[in-house]
N, CA, C and O atoms as a GROMACS GRO file, in nm:
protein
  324
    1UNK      N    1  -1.355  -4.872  -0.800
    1UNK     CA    2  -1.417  -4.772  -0.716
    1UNK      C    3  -1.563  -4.757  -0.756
    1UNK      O    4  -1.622  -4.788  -0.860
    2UNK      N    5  -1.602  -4.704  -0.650
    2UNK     CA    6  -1.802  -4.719  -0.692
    2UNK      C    7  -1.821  -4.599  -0.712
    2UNK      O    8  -1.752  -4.520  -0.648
    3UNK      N    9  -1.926  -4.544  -0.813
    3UNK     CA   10  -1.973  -4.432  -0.831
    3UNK      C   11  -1.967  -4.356  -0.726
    3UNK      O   12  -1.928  -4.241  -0.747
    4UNK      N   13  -1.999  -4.389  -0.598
    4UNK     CA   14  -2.042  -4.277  -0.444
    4UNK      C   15  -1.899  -4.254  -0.373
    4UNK      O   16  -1.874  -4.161  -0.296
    5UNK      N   17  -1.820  -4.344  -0.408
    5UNK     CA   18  -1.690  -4.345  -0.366
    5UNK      C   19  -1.610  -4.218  -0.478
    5UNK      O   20  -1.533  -4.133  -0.432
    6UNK      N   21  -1.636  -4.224  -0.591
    6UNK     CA   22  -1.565  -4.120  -0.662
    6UNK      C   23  -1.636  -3.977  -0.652
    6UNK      O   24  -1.584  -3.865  -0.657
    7UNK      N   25  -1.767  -4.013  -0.637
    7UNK     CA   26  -1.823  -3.881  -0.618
    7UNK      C   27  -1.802  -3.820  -0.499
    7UNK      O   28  -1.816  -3.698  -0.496
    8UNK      N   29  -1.769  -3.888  -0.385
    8UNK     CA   30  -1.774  -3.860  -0.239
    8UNK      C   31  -1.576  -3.798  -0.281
    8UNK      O   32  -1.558  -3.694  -0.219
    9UNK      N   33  -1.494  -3.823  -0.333
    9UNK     CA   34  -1.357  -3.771  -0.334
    9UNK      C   35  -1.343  -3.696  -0.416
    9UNK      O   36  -1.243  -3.624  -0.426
   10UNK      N   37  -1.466  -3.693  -0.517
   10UNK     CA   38  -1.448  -3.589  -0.590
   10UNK      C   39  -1.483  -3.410  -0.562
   10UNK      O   40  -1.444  -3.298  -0.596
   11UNK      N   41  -1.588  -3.484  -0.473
   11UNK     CA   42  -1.677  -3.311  -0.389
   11UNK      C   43  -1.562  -3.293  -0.302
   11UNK      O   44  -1.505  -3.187  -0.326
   12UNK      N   45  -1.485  -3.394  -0.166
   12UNK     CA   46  -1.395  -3.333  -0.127
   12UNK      C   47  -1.274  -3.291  -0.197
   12UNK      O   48  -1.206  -3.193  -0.166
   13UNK      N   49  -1.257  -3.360  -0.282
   13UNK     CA   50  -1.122  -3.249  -0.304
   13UNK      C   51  -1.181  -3.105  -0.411
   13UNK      O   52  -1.093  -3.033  -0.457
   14UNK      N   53  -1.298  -3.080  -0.437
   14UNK     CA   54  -1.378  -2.980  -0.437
   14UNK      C   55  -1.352  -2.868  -0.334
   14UNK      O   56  -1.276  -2.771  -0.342
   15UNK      N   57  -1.456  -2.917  -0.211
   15UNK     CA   58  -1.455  -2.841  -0.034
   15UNK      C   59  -1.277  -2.810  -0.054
   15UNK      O   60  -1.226  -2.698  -0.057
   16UNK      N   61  -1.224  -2.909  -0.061
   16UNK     CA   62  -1.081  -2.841  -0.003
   16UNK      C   63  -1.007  -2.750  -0.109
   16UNK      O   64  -0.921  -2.670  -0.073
   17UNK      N   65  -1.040  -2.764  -0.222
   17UNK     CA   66  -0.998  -2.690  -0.346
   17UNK      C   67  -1.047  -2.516  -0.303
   17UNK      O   68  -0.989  -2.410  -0.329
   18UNK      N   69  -1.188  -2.546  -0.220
   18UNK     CA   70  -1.269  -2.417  -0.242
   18UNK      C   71  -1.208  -2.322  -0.104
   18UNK      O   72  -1.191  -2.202  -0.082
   19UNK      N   73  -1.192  -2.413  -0.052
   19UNK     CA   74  -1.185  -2.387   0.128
   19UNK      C   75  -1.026  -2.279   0.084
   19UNK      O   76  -1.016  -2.156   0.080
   20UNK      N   77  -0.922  -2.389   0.058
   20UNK     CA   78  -0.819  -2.310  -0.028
   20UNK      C   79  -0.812  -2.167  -0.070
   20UNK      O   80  -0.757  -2.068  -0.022
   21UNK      N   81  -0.876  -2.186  -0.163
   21UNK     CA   82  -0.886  -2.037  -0.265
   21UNK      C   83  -0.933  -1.949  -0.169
   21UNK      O   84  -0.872  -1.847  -0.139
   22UNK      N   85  -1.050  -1.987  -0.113
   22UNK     CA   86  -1.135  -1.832  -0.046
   22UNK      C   87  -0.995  -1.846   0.111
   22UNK      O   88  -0.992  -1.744   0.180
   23UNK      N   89  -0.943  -1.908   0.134
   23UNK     CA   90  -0.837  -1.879   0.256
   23UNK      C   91  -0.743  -1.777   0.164
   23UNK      O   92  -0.703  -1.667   0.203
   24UNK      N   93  -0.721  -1.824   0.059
   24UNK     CA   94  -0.612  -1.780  -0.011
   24UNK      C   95  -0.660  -1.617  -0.046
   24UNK      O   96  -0.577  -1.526  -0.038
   25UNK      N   97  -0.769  -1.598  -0.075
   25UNK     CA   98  -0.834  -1.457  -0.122
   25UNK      C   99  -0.835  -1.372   0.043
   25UNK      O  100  -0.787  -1.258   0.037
   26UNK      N  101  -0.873  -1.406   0.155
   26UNK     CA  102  -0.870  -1.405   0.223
   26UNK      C  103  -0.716  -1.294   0.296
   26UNK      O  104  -0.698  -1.174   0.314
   27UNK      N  105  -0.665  -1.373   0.309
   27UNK     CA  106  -0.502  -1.370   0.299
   27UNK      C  107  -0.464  -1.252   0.238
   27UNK      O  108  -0.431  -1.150   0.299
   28UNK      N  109  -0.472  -1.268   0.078
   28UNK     CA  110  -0.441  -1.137   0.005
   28UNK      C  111  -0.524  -1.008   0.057
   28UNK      O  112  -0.470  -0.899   0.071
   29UNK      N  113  -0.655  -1.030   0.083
   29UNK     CA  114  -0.750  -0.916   0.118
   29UNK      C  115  -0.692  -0.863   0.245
   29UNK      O  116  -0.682  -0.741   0.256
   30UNK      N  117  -0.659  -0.928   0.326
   30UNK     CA  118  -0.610  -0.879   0.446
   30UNK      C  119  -0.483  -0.809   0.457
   30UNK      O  120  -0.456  -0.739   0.555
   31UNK      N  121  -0.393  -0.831   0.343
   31UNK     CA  122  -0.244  -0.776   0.316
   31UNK      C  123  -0.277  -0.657   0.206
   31UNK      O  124  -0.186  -0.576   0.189
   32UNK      N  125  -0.362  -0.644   0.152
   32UNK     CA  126  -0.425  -0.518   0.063
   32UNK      C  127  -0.484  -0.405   0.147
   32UNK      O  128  -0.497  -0.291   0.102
   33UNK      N  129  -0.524  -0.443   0.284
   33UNK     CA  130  -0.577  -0.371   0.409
   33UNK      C  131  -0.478  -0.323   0.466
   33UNK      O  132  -0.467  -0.201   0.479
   34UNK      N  133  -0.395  -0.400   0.506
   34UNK     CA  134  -0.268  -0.369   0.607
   34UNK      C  135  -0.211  -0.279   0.518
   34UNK      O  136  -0.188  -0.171   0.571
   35UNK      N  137  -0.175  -0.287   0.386
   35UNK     CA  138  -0.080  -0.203   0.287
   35UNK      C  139  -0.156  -0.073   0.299
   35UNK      O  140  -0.097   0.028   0.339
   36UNK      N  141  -0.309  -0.068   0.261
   36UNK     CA  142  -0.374   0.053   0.287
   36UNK      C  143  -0.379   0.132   0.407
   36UNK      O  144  -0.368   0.252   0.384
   37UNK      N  145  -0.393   0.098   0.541
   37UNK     CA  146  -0.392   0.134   0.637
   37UNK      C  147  -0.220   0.164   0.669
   37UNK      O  148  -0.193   0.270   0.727
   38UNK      N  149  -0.147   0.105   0.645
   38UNK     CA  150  -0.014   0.178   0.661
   38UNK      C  151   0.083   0.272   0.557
   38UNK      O  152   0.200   0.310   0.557
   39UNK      N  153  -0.041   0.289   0.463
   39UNK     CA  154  -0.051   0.408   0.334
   39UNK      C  155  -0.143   0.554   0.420
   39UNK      O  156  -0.120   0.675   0.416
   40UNK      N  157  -0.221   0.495   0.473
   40UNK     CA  158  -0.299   0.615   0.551
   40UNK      C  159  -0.227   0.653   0.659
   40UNK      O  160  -0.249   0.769   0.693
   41UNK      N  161  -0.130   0.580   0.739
   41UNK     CA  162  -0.086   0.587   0.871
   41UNK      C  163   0.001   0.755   0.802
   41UNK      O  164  -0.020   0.874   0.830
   42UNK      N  165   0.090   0.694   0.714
   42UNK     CA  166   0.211   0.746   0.667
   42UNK      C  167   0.170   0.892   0.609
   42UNK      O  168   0.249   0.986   0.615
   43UNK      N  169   0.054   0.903   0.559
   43UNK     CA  170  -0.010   1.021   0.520
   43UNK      C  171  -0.037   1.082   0.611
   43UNK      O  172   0.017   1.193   0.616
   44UNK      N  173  -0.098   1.057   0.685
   44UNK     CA  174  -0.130   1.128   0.829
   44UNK      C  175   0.001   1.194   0.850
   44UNK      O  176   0.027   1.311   0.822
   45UNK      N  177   0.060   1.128   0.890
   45UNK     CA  178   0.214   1.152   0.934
   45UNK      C  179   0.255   1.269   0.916
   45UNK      O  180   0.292   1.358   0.992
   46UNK      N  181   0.239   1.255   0.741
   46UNK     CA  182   0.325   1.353   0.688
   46UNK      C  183   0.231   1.509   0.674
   46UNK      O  184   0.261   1.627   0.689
   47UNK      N  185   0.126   1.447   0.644
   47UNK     CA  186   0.008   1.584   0.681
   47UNK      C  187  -0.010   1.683   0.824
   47UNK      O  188  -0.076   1.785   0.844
   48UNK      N  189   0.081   1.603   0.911
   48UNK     CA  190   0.081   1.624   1.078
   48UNK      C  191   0.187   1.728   1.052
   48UNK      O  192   0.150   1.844   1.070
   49UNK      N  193   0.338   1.705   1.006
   49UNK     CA  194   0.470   1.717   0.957
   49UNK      C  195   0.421   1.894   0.904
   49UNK      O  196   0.432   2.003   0.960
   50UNK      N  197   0.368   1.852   0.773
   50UNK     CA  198   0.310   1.942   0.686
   50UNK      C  199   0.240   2.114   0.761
   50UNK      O  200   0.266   2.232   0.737
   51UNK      N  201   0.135   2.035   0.866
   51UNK     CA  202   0.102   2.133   0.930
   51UNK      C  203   0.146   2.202   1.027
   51UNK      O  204   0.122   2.320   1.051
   52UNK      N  205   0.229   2.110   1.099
   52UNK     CA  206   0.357   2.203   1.212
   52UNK      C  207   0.411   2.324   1.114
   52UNK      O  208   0.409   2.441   1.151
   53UNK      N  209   0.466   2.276   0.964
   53UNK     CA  210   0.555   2.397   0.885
   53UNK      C  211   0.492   2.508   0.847
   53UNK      O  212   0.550   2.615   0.828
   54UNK      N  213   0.342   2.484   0.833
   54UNK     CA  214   0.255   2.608   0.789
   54UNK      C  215   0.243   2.685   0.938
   54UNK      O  216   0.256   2.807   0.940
   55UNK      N  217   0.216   2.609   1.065
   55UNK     CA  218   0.197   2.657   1.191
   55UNK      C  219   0.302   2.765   1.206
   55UNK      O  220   0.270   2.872   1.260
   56UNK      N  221   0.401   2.748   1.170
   56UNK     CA  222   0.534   2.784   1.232
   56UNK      C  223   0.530   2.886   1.155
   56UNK      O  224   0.536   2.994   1.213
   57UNK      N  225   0.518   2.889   1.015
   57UNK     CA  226   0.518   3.017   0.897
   57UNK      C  227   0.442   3.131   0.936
   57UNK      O  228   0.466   3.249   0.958
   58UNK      N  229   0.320   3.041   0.939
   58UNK     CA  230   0.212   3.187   0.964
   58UNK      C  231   0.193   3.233   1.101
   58UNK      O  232   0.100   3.306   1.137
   59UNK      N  233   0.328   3.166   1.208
   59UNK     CA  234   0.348   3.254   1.356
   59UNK      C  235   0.427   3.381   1.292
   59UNK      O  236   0.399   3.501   1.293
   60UNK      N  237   0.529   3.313   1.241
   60UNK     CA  238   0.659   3.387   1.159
   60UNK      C  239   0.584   3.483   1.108
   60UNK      O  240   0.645   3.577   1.158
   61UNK      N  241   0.499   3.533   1.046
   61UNK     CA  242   0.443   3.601   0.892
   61UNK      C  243   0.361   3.718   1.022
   61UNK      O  244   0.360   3.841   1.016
   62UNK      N  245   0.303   3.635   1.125
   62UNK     CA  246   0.207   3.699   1.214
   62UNK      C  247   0.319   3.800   1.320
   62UNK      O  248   0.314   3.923   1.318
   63UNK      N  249   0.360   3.766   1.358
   63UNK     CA  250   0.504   3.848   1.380
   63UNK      C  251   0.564   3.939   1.270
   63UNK      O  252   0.637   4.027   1.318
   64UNK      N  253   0.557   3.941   1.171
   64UNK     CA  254   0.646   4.022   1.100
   64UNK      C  255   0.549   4.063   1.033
   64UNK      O  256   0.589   4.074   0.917
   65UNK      N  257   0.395   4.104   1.042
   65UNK     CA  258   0.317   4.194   1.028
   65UNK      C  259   0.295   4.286   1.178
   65UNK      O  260   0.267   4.406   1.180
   66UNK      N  261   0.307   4.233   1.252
   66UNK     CA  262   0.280   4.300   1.388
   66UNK      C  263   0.413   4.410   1.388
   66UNK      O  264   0.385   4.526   1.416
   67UNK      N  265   0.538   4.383   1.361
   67UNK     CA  266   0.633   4.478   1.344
   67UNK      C  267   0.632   4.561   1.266
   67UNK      O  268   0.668   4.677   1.285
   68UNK      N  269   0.573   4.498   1.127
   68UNK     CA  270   0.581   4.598   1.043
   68UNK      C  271   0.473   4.690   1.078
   68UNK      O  272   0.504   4.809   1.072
   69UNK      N  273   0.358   4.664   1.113
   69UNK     CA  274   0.244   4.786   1.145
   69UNK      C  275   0.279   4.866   1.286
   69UNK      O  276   0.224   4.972   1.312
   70UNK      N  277   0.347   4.823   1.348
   70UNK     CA  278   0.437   4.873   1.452
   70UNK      C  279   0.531   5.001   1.392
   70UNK      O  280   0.548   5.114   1.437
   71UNK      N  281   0.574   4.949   1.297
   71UNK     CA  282   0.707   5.045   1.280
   71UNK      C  283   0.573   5.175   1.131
   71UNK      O  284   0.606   5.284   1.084
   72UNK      N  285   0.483   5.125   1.114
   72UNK     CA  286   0.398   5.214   1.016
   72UNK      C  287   0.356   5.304   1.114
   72UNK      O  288   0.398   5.418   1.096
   73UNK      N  289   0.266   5.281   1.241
   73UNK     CA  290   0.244   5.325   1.326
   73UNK      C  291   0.335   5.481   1.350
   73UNK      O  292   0.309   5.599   1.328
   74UNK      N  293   0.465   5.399   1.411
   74UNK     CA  294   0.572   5.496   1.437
   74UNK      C  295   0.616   5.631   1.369
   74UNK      O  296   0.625   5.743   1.420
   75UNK      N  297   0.655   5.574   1.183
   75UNK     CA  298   0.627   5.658   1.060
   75UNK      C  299   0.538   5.755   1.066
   75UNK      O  300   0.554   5.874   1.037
   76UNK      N  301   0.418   5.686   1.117
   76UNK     CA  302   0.288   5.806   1.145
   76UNK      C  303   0.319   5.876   1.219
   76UNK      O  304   0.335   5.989   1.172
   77UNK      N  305   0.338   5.867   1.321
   77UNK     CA  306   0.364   5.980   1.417
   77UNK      C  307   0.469   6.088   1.409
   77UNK      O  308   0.465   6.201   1.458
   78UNK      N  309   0.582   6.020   1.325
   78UNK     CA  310   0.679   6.073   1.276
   78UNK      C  311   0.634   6.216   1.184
   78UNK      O  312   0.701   6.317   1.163
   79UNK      N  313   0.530   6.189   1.149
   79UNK     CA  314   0.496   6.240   1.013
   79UNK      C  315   0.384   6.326   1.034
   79UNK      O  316   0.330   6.393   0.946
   80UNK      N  317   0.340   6.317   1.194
   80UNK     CA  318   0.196   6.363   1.186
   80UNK      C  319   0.100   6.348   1.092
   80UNK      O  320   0.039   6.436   1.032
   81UNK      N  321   0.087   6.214   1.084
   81UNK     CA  322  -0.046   6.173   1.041
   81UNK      C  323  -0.135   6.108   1.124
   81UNK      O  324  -0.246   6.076   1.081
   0.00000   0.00000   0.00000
C-alpha cells in the first residue's frame, strides 16, 4: 500500500469514526431532552392537580367563613350589639 493510500483510509475511517460519535452524542442529547420535557410535562400535570385541591379548599374555607360571620352577625343581634 502507498503512503496516500493509507493515509487516504486512515482519515476515512477517522470521518466515519467522528461522524459516529457526534451521531451517537447526538442521539443521547436528544433522549436527555425528551426525558426532560416529559419530566416537565408530568410536573405541570401534577401542579394543575395540585391547584384544583387548593381551588376547591379555599371555596370550602370561603364558604365556611361566610356562615360563620353570618351566624356572628345573628349572635349580634341576638345580643344587641
Amino acid at each position: 500500500m502507498t503512503f496516500w493510500a493509507q493515509f487516504f483510509a486512515l482519515f476515512g475511517a477517522f470521518l466515519g469514526s467522528m461522524f459516529a460519535l457526534v451521531r451517537f452524542a447526538l442521539t443521547a442529547s436528544r433522549a436527555n431532552a425528551d426525558r426532560f420535557v416529559t419530566f416537565l410535562e408530568g410536573a405541570l400535570r401534577r401542579q394543575e392537580d395540585l391547584n384544583g385541591q387548593f381551588q376547591g379548599a379555599v371555596e370550602s374555607l370561603s364558604d365556611n367563613v361566610r356562615e360563620n360571620s353570618a351566624a356572628l352577625a345573628r349572635m349580634a343581634e341576638r345580643l344587641g350589639l
